[in-house]
N, C-alpha and C positions, 0 to 999 in steps of 0.2 A: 364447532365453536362459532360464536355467532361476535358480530362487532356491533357496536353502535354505528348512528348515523356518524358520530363526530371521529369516532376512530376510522371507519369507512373513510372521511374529507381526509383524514393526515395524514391516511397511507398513499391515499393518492396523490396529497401533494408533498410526497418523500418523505414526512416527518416517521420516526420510530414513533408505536405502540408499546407501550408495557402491558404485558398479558399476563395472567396467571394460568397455567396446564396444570393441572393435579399438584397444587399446592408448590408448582415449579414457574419462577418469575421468570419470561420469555421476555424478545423483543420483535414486534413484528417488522419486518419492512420490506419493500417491495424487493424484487426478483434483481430489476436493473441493479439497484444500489447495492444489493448485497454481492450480487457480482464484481462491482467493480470495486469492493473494502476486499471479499476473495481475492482480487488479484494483488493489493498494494500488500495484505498480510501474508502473500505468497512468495515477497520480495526476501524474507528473513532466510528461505529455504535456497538461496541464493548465496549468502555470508561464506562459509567454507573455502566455493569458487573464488570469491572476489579474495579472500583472503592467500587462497594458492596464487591467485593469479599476482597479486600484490607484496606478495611477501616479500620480495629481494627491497622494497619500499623504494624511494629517493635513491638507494646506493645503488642500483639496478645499471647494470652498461646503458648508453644512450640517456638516460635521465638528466645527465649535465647539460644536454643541451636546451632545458628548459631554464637552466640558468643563460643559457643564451637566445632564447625565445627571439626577444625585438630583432638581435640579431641576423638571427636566420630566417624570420617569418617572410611568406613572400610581400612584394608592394605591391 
C-alpha cells in the first residue's frame, strides 16, 4: 500500500487515514496512539472486578464513615 504525500503529513502528525484494503474501509494511525486508545479500551475488560469489588456499594461496613469524612479527615 502506498500513501500520498498528504496522508504521509497526517499520520505523522497523529491525525487518522481512511484507507480502503480490498474493498475494506481501514483507519490508519500511528503505533503510539494506537497503543494508548489499546489501553483505555482495555479498561471495559476491567468492569466485573470493579463490580465484585463494589458490590456491597455504599451499605459496605466502614463506608459510613464517609458520611463523616470532614470529621475524621486528618488537619
Amino acid at each position: 500500500m502506498e500513501l500520498s504525500a498528504e496522508q504521509i503529513q497526517a499520520v505523522e502528525n497523529g491525525e487518522a487515514v481512511s484507507v480502503t484494503v480490498q474493498h475494506t474501509q481501514c483507519v490508519l494511525i500511528r503505533a503510539d496512539i494506537y497503543e494508548r486508545v489499546k489501553a483505555i479500551l482495555g479498561i471495559a475488560e476491567a468492569y466485573p472486578l470493579l463490580d465484585e469489588t463494589f458490590r456491597e456499594g455504599w451499605e459496605a461496613p466502614g463506608m459510613a464513615d464517609y458520611d463523616r469524612y470532614d470529621e475524621l479527615k486528618p488537619q
